[in-house]
C-alpha positions as CSV (number, residue, x, y, z in Angstrom):
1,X,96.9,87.1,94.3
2,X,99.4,89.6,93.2
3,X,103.0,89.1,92.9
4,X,104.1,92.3,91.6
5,X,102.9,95.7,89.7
6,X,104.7,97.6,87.8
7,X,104.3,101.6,86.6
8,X,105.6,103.6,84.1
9,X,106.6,107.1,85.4
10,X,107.4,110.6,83.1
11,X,110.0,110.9,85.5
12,X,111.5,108.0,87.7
13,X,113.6,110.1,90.1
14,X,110.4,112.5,91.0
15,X,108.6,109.5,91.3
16,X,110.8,107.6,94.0
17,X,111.0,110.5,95.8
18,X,107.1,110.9,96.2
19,X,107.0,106.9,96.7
20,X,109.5,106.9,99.4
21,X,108.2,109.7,101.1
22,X,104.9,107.6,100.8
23,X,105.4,104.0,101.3
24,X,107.8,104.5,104.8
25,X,104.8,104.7,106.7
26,X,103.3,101.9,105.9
27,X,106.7,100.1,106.3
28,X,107.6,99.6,102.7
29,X,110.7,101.5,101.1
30,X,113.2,100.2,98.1
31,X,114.3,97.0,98.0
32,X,116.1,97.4,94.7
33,X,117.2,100.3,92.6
34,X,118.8,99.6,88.7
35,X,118.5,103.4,88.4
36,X,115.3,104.0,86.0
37,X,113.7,100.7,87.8
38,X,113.1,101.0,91.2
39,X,111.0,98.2,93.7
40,X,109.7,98.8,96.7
41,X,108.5,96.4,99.1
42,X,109.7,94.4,102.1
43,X,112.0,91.8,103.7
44,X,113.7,91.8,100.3
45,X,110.4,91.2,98.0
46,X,109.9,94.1,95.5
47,X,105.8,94.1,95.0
48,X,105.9,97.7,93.2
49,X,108.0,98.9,90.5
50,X,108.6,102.2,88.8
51,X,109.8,102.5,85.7
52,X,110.7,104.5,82.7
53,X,107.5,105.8,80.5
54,X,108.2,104.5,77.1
55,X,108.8,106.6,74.6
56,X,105.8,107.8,72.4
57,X,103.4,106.0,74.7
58,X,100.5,108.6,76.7
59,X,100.7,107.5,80.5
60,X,97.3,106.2,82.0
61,X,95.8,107.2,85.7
62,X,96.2,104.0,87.5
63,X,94.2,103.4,91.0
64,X,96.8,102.0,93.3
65,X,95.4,101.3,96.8
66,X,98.5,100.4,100.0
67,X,97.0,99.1,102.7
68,X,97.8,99.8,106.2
69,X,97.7,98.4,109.8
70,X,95.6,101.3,111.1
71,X,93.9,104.5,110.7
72,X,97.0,106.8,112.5
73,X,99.1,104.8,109.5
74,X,96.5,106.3,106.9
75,X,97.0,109.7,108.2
76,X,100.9,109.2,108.5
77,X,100.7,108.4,104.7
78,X,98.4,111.6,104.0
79,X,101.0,113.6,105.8
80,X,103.9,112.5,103.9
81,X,102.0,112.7,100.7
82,X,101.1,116.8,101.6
83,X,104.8,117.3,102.6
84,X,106.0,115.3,99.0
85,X,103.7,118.1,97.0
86,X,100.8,115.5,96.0
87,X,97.4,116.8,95.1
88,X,94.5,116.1,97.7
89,X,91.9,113.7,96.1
90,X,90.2,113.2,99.5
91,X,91.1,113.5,103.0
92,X,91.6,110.7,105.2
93,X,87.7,109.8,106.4
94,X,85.3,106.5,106.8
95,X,84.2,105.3,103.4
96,X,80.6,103.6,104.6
97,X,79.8,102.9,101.3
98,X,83.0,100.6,100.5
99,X,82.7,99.3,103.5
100,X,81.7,100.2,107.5
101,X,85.2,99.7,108.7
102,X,86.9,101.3,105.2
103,X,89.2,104.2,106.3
104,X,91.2,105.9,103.5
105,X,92.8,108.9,101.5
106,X,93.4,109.6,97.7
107,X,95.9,111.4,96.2
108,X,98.2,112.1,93.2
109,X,101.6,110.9,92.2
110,X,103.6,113.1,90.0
111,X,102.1,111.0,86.9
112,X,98.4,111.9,87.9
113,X,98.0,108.1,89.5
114,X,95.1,108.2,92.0
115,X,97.2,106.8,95.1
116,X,95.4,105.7,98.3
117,X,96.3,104.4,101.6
118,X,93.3,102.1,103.4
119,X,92.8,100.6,106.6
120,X,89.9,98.0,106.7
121,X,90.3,97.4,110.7
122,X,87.7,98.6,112.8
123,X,89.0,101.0,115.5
């Protein structure tokens, strides 16, 4: 249903850094860079966008959920999110009460964003 999102970041350059680290598991990385806009997504399509916070505006946490293939993918994405300095939210683990076969992790972007990675597959 989505085309595209778009966030606005306190500071672009952390933020690609912590979104690349991020999104190269789950086989997403920039697609195009104007300097303080950045998309990420694949074969070309840019689905996610960073850009500049605007001036005099508070930033809001957002809930932004990737998904991926499988549950080592989740993990690979909690691993690079540690190594990129995020806060832990929660620990890759079985959400039964989103669903049986819900497998993610939650954690912070530099903005305070609750990130999260998902598998839905069962394994």
């Amino acid at each position: 249903m989505l085309d595209h999102l778009s966030i606005q970041c306190a500071d672009v350059v952390s933020s690609s850094e912590f979104y690349d680290a991020v999104l190269a598991p789950l086989g997403g990385g920039r697609v195009l860079d104007f300097g303080a806009f950045i998309g990420y997504g694949t074969a070309g399509h840019a689905s996610f966008w960073l850009s500049p916070l605007a001036e005099g505006s508070a930033n809001r946490e957002l809930h932004i959920a990737f998904r991926a293939d499988d549950r080592a993918t989740v993990r690979t994405f909690f691993d690079a999110a540690v190594r990129a300095g995020a806060e832990v939210l929660h620990e890759p683990r079985l959400w039964p009460e989103y669903d049986l076969d819900y497998y993610g992790t939650f954690v912070r972007d530099p903005d305070g964003n609750n990130v999260e990675a998902v598998c839905r597959v069962k394994q």
